[in-house]
C-alpha positions as CSV (number, residue, x, y, z in Angstrom):
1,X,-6.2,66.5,-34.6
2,X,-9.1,65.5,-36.9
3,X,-11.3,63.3,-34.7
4,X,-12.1,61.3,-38.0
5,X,-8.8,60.8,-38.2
6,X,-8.4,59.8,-34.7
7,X,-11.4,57.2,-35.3
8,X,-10.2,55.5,-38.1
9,X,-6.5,54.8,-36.9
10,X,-8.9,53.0,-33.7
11,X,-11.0,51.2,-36.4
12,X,-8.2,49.4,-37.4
13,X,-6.3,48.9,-34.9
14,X,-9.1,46.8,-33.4
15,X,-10.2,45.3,-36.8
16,X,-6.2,44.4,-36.8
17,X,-6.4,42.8,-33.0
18,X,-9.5,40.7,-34.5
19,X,-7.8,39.6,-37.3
20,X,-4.7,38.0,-35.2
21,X,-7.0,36.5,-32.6
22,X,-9.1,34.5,-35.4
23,X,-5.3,33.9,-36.7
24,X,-4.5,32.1,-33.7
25,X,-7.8,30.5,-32.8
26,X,-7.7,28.8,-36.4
27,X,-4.2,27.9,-35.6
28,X,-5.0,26.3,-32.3
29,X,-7.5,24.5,-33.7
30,X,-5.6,22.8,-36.5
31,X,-2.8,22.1,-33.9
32,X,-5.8,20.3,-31.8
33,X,-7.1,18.5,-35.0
34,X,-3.7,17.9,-35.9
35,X,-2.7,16.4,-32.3
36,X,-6.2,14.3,-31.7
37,X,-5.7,12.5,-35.1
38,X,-1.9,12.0,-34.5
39,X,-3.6,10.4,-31.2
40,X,-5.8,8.5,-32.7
41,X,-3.2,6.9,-35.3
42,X,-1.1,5.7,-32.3
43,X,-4.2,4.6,-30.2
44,X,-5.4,2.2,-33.7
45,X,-1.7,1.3,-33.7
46,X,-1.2,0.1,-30.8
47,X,-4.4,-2.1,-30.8
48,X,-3.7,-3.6,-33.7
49,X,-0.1,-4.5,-32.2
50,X,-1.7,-5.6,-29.0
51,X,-4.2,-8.0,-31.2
52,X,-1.8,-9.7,-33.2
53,X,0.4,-10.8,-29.7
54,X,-2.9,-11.9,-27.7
55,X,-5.5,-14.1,-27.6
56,X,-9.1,-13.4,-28.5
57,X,-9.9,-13.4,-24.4
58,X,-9.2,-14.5,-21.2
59,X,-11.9,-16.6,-18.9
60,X,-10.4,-15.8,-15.5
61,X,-10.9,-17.9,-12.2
62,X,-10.4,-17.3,-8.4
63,X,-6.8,-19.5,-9.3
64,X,-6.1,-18.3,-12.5
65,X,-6.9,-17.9,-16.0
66,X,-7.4,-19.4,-19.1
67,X,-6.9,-18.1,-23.2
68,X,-9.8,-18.4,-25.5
69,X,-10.4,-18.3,-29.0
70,X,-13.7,-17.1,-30.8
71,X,-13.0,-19.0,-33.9
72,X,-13.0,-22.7,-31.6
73,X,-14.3,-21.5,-28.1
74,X,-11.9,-23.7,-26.9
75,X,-9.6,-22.8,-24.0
76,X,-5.9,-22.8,-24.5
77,X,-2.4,-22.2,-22.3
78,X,-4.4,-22.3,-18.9
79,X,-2.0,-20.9,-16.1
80,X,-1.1,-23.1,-13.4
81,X,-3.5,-22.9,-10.6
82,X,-2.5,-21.0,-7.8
83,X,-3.3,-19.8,-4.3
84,X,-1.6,-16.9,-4.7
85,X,-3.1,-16.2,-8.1
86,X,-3.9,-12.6,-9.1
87,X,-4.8,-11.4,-13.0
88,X,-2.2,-9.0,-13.9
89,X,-3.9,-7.4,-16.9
90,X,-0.7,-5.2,-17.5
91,X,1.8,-7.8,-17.3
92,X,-0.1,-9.5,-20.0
93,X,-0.3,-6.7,-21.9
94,X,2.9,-5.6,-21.2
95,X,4.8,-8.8,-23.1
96,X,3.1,-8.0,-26.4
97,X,4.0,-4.1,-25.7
98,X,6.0,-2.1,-24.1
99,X,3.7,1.5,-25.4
100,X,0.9,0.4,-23.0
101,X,2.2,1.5,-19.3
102,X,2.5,5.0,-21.5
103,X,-0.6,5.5,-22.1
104,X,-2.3,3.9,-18.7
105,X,-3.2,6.4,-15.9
106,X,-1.0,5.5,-13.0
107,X,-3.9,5.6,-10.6
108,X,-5.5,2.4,-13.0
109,X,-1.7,0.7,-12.7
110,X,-3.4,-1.0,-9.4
111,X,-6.4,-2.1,-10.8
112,X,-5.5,-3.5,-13.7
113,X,-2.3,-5.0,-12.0
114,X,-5.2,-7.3,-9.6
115,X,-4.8,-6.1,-5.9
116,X,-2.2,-8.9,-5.3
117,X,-2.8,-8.7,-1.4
118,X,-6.6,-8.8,-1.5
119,X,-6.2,-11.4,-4.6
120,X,-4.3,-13.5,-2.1
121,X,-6.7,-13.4,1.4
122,X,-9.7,-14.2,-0.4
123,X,-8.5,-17.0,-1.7
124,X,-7.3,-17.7,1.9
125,X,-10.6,-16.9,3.0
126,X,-12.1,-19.4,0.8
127,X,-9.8,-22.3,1.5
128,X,-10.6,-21.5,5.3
129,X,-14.5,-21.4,4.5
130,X,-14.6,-24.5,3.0
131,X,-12.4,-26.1,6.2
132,X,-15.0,-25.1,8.5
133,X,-17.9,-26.2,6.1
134,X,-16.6,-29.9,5.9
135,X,-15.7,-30.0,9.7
136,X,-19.4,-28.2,10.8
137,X,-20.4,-31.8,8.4
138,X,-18.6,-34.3,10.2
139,X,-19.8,-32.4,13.6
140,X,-22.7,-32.7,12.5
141,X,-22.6,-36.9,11.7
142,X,-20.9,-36.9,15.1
143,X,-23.8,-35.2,17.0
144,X,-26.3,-38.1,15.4
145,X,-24.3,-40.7,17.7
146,X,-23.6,-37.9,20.4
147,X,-25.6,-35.5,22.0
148,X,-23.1,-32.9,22.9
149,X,-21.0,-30.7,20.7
150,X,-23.3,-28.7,19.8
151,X,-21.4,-25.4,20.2
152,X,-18.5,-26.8,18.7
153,X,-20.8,-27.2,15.2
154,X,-22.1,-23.3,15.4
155,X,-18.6,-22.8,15.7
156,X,-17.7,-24.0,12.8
157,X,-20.9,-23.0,10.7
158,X,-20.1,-19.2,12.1
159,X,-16.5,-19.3,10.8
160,X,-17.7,-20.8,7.6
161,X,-20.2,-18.2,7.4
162,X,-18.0,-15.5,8.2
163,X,-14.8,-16.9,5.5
164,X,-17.2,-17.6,2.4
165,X,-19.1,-14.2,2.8
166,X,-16.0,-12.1,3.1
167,X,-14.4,-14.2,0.9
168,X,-17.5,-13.6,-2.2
169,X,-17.2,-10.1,-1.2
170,X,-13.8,-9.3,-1.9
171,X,-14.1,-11.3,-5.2
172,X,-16.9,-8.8,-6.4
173,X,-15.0,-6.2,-5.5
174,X,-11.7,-6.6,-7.1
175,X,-13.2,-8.0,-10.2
176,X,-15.8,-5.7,-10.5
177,X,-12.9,-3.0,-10.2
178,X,-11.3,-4.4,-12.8
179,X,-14.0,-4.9,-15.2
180,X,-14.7,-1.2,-14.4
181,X,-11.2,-0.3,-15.2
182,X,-11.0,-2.2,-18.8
183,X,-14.3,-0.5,-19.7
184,X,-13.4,3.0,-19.4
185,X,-9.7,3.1,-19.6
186,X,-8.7,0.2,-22.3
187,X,-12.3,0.6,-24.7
188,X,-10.0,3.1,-26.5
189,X,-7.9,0.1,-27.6
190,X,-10.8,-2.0,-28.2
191,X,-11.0,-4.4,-25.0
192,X,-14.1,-5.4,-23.5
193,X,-15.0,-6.9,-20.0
194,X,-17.8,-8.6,-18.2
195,X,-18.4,-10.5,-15.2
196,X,-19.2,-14.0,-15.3
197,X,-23.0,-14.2,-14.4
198,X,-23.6,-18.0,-13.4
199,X,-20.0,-18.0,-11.4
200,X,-21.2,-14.9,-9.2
201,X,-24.2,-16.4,-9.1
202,X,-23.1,-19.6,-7.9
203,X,-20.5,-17.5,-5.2
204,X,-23.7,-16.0,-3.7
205,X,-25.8,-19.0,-3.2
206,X,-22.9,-20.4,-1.3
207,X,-23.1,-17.3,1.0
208,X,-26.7,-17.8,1.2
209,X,-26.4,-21.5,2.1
210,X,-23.8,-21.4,4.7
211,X,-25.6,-18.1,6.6
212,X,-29.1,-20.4,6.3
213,X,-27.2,-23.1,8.1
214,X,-26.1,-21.1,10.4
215,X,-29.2,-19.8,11.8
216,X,-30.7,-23.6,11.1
217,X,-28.6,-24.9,13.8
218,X,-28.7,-21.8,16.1
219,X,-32.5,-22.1,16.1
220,X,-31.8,-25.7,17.1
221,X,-29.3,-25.3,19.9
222,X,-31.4,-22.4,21.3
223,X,-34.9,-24.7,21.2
224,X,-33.4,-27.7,21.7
């Protein structure tokens, strides 16, 4: 056999295999291309749907929530407060469109839905906070008349303590979570999410209060 020969019929064959793998590499990308922009069409479709059936935003509280509109900045169809409030991003979205729980990641479902549970203690935890802040006060008036009791108002100023700092820290958490969650899983569609400065702000202090008046009157029980 004519090794020529023999080197030629291998040429080809491999200039043959090269051919058909650049056939299918352009045709894998054009499927890709094809796919992302059939993707992108549905994700600009489905934002514009969501738009048209809600409000501009929502200013959410630890008892519920409230629509806003750029246009007025007024607030508008304010839920009923509740102690057993939670924001249920996906509900909302849900009633203008049935496409969005396709497109969600089922490990953001719990997120976005609001941690119910948690939603509910700290609110609890709150209520109960602000019950042993009022009765550490009237202990307090009480001990101007009285000189015992004093055990009875660190008692109250601990639990107060204890309620309003758990309380502030399960708010940052579950709406830092969520804020988190909007940002990188529903910026596709064009929502946005931040966290109301001057309201955490304000959450904080109160921690910071009710810890300093704490160890105001455990400084004066332990001197006194």
């Amino acid at each position: 056999m004519d090794t020529s020969s023999v080197t030629n019929e291998v040429s080809n064959a491999a200039n043959s295999e090269t051919k058909i793998t650049a056939s299918d590499i352009a045709q894998a990308s054009t499927a890709a291309q094809t796919t992302a922009g059939q993707v992108g069409d549905h994700l600009q479709t489905l934002s514009e749907d969501l738009k048209l059936h809600l409000p501009a935003y929502y200013a959410v509280g630890l008892w519920g929530y409230c629509e806003g509109d750029n246009s007025t900045g007024a607030f508008s169809n304010c839920s009923q407060p509740s102690t057993s409030f939670s924001f249920d991003l996906l509900g909302l979205f849900g009633s203008a469109s049935e496409q969005i729980n396709k497109i969600l990641p089922k490990d953001d479902n719990k997120v976005l839905a609001g941690y119910h549970d948690l939603s509910r203690w700290t609110i609890s935890a709150y209520i109960l906070g602000l019950t042993f802040t009022v009765a550490a006060i009237i202990i307090q008036v009480i001990l101007i008349m009285f000189s015992k009791g004093k055990i009875l108002l660190v008692a109250s100023s601990f639990l107060a303590s204890l309620f309003i700092t758990g309380a502030t820290i399960g708010v940052t958490v579950i709406y830092g979570l969520i804020t988190g969650s909007i940002q990188s899983v529903l910026q596709p569609l064009g929502a946005h999410a931040n966290l109301g400065a001057q309201t955490f702000t304000a959450a904080w202090l109160a921690v910071v209060f009710s810890i300093s008046a704490l160890l105001v009157w455990l400084v004066e029980m332990c001197c006194c």
